[in-house]
C-alpha positions as CSV (number, residue, x, y, z in Angstrom):
1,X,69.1,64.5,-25.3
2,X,71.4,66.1,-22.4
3,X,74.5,67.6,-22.8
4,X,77.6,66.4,-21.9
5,X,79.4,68.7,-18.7
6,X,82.8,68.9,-18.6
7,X,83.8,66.7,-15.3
8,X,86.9,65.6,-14.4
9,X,85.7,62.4,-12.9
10,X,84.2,61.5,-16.1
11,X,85.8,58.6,-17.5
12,X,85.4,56.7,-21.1
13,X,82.7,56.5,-22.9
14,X,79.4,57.8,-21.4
15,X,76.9,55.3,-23.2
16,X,80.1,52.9,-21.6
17,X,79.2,54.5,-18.4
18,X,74.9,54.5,-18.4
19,X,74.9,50.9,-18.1
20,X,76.5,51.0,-14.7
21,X,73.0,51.1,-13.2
22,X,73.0,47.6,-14.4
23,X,76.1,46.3,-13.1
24,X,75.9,42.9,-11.3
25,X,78.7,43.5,-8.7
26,X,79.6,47.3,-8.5
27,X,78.0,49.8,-6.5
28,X,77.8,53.1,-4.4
29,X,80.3,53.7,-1.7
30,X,78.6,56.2,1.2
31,X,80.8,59.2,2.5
32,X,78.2,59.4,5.3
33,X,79.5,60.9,8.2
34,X,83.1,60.2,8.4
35,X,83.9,64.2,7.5
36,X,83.0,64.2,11.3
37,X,84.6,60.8,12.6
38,X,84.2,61.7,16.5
39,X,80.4,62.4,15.5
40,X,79.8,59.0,13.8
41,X,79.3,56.7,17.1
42,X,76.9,59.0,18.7
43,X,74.9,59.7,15.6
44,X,74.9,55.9,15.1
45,X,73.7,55.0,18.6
46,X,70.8,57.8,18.0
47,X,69.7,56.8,15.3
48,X,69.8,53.2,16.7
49,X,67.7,54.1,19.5
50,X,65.0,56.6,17.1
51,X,64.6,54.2,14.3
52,X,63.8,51.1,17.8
53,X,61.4,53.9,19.6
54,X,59.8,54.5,15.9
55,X,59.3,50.4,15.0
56,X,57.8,50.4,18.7
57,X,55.9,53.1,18.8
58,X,54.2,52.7,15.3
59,X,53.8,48.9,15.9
60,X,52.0,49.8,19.1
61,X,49.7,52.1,17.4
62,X,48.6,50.8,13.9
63,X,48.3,47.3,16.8
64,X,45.8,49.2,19.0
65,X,44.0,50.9,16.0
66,X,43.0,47.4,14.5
67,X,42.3,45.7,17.6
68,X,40.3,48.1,19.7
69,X,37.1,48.9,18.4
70,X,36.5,52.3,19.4
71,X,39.2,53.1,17.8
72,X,38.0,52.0,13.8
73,X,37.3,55.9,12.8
74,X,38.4,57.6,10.4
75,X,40.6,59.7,11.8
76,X,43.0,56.5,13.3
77,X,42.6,54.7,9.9
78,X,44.5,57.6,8.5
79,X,46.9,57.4,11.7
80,X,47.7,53.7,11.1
81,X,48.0,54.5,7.1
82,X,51.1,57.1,8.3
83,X,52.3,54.7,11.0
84,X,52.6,52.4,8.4
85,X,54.4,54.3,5.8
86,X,56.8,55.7,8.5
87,X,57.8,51.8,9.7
88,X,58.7,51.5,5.3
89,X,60.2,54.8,5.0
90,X,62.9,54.6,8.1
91,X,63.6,51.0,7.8
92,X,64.4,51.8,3.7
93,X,66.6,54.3,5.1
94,X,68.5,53.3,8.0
95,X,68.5,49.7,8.0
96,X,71.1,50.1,5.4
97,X,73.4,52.6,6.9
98,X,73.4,50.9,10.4
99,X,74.2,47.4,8.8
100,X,76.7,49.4,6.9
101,X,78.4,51.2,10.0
102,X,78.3,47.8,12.3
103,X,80.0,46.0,8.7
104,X,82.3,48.9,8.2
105,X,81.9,48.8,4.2
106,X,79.2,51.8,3.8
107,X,78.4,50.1,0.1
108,X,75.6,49.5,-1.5
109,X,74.8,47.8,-4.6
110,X,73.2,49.9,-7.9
111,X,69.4,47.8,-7.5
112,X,70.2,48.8,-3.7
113,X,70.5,51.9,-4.3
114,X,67.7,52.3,-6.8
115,X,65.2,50.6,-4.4
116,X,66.4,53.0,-1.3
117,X,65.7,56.5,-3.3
118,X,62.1,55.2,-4.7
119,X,61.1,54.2,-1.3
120,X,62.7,57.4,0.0
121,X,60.7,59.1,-2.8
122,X,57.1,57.6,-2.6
123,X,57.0,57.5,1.3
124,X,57.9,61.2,1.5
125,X,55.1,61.9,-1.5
126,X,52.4,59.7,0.2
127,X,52.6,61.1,3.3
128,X,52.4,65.0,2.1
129,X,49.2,63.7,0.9
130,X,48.3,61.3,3.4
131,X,48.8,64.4,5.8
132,X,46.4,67.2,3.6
133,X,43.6,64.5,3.5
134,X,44.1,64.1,7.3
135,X,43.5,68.0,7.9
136,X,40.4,67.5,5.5
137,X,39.2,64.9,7.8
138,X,39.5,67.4,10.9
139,X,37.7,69.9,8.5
140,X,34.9,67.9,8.1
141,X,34.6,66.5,12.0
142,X,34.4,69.8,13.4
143,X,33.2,72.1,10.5
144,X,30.4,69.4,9.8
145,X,29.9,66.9,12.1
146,X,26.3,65.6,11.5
147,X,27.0,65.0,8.3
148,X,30.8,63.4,8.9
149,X,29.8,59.9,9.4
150,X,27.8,60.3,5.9
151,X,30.7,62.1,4.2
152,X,34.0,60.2,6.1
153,X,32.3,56.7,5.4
154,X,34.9,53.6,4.9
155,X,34.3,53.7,1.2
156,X,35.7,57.3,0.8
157,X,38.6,57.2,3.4
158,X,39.9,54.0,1.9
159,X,39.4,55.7,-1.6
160,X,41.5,58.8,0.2
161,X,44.1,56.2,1.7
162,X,44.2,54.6,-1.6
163,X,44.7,57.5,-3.7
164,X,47.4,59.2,-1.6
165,X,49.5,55.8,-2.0
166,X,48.8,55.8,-6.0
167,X,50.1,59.2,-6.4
168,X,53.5,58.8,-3.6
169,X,54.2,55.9,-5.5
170,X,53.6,57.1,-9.2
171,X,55.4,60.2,-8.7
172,X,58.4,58.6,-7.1
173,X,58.7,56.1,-10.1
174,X,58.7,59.0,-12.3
175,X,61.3,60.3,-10.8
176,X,63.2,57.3,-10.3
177,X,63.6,56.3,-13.4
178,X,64.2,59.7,-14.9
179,X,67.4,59.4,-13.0
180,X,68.1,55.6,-13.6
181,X,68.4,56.2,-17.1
182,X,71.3,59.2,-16.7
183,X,74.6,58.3,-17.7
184,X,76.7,57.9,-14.8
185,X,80.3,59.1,-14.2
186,X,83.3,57.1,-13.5
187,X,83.4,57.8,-9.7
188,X,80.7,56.3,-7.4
189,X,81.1,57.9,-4.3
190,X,77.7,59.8,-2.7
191,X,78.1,62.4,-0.5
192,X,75.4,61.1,2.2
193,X,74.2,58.4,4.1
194,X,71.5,56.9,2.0
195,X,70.4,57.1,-1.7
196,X,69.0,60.5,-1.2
197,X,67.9,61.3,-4.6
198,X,69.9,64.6,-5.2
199,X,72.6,63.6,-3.9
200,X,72.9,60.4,-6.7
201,X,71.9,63.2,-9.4
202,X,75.5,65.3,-8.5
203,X,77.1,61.8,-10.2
204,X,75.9,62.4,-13.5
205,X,78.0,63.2,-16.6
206,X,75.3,64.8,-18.5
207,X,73.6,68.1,-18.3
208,X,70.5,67.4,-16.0
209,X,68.6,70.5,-15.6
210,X,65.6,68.9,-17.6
211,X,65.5,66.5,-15.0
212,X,65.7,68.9,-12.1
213,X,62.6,71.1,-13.3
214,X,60.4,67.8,-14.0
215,X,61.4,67.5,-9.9
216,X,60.8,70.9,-9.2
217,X,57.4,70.6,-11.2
218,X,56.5,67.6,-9.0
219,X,57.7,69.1,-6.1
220,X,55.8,72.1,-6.0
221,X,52.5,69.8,-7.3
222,X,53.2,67.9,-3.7
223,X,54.5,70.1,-1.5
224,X,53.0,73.7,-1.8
225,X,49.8,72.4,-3.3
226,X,49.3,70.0,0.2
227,X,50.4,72.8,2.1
228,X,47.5,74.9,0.5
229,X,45.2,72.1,1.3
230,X,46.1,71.8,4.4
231,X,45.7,76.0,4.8
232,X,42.3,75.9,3.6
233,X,40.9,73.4,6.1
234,X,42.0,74.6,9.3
235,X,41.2,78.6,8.1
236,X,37.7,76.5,7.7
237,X,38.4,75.2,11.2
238,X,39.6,78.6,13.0
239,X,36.7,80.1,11.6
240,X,34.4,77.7,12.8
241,X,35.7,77.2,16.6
242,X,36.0,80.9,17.0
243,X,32.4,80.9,16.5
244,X,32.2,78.1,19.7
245,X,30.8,80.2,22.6
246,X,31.5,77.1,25.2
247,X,35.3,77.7,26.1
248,X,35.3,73.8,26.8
249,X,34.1,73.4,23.3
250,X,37.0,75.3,21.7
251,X,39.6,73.8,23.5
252,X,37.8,70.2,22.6
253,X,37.9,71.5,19.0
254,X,41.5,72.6,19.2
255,X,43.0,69.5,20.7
256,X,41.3,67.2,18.0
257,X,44.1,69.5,15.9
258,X,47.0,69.9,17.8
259,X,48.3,66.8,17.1
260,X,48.1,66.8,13.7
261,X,49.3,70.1,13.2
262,X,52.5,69.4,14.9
263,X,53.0,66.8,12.7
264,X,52.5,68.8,9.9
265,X,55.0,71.5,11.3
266,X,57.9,69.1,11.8
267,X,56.9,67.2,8.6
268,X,57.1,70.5,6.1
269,X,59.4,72.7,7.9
270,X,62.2,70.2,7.4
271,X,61.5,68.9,3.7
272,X,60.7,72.0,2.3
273,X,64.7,73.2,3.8
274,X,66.0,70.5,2.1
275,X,64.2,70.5,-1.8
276,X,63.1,74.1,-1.9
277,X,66.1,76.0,-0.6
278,X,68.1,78.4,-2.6
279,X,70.3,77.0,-5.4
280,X,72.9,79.1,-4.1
281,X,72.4,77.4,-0.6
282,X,74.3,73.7,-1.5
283,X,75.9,72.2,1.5
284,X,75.5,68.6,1.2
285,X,76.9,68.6,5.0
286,X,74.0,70.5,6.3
287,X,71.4,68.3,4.0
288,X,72.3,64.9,5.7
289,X,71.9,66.4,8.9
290,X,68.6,67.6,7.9
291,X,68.1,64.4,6.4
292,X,68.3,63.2,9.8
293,X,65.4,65.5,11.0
294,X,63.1,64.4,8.8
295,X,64.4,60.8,8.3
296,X,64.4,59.9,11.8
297,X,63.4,62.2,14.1
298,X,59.8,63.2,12.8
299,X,58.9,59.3,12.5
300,X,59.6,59.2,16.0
301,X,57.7,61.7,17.4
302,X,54.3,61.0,15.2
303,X,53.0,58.0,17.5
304,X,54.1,59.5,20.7
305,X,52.5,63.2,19.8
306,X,49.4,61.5,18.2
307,X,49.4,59.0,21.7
308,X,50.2,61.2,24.4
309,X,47.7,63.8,23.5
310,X,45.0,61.7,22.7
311,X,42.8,60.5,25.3
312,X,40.8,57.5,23.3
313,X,44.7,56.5,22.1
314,X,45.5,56.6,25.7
315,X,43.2,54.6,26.9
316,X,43.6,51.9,24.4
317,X,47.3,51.6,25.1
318,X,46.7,51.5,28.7
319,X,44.4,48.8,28.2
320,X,46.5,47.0,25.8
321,X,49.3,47.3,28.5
322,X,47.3,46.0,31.9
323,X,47.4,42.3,30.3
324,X,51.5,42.5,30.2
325,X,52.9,42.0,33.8
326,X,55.3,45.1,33.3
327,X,52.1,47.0,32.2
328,X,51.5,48.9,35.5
329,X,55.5,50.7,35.4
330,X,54.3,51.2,31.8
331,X,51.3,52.8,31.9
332,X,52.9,55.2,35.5
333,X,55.7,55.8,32.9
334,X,53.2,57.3,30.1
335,X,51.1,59.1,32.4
336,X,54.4,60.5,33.7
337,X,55.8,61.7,30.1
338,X,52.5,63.0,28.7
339,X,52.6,64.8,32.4
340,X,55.7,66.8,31.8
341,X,56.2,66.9,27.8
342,X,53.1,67.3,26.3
343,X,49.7,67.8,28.7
């Protein structure tokens, strides 16, 4: 079906070679960052302290959405759905690379490593999605708001929430497997640190450029095609806040969106460098770090944009908080941060 490249590091027979996927006690070794081995301590203490803020942060939130009941709206059902996904998608991620840097081995086994790049895969799919039905959501609340409770009813936004999962995960199995069943070649050695799904396909001894545009298919399918979504509804929403003659009213209407949109910048802006750049742009130095971005960094931020700017989130946190007995230096601290950063 594919044809065989010419690659030095191609050993034996290649049919010898496909069933390494399979192997009981082989694996992947991670180059990670140790190009850069004055880098690797810092990166590993920020990513330490991101991936802790993200687990706390998103706990916090999806806690506060199911336990406060002003809070069970659409709008935070969708919030938790992301908060959720982002726990799944950095712990896949960098659970395995800081065990690996504390253990000094930067292994992982072939199932390991198969698991890590569907995860990667269907988190980073379900949450384009996840993230265009969100903006439809803020389409409908300000663009229609007598009949939002009608049209955003639990029925259709778990049927949203539902079908954004079914197609992350689908797509990501399709893809997964597409590559699971490519011969590999005789070296094992991936130029990142995590099971990042191009970087596995550069081991291949066989010609996969059928494989690449069935990705690039998908790809644009998820990525512009969310982005177009997402395009639509606030043009919808500009249009209908311009025509807002209360200035409180428009800046009412534009907060509800602020928050979301910055997501959606951060979110975008980084994958798209990574899966849509030039083919002549291939720097797998400059892809982990972007990696990083959009790994770790954007996980981060979503709970504390989404909390600091929110005033209903706010007050549930704050309310959450003034049972704890460290709740009063937690709630000055918040008020304090959403002071200076984001208010």
């Amino acid at each position: 079906m594919y044809r065989t490249r010419t690659d030095p590091n191609c050993q034996g027979n290649v049919e010898k070679e496909k069933q390494s996927w399979g192997h009981p006690v082989a694996g992947f070794l991670f180059l990670g960052f140790s190009h850069y081995p004055k880098l690797e301590v810092i990166v590993f203490v920020l990513c330490l302290l991101m991936y802790l803020i993200t687990l706390l942060g998103n706990v916090i939130l999806i806690s506060i959405t199911v336990l406060n009941s002003h809070l069970h709206k659409p709008m935070y059902f969708f919030l938790s759905n992301l908060s959720f996904l982002d726990i799944w998608y950095t712990s896949s991620a960098f659970i395995p690379m800081l065990a690996n840097f504390v253990s000094g081995k930067n292994t992982i086994s072939f199932l390991g490593c198969a698991a890590q790049m569907y995860f990667s895969l269907a988190m980073g799919s379900t949450e384009c999605v996840l993230l265009s039905m969100m903006a439809y959501d803020r389409y409908v609340a300000i663009c229609n708001p007598l009949r939002y409770p009608i049209i955003m009813k639990k029925s259709v936004c778990v049927q949203i929430a539902a079908g954004s999962w079914v197609t992350g995960c689908l797509t990501a199995l399709v893809e997964t497997v597409s590559v699971l069943e490519l011969p590999l070649c005789g070296h094992n050695t991936i130029n990142h640190f995590a099971c990042e799904i191009l970087a596995v396909l550069k081991l291949v001894c066989v010609d996969t450029s059928m494989v690449e545009l069935m990705m690039l298919v998908i790809t644009i399918l998820i990525l512009p095609m969310t982005m177009l979504l997402i395009c639509i509804s606030y043009a919808f929403i500009l249009s209908s806040v311009l025509r807002i003659s209360s200035v409180d009213g428009r800046s009412k209407a534009f907060s509800t969106c602020t928050a979301h949109l910055t997501v959606v910048v951060l979110f975008y802006g980084t994958t798209l460098s990574m899966y849509l750049k030039p083919s002549a742009v291939d720097s797998q130095e400059i892809d982990k770090f972007i990696a990083l971005v959009y790994g770790a960094l954007t996980p981060m931020l979503n709970p504390i944009i989404y909390s600091l700017r929110n005033k209903e989130v706010k007050a549930a946190v704050k309310k959450l908080l003034i049972r704890n007995p460290f709740g009063t230096v937690l709630i000055s601290a918040l008020n304090n941060i959403g002071a200076s950063t984001l208010i």
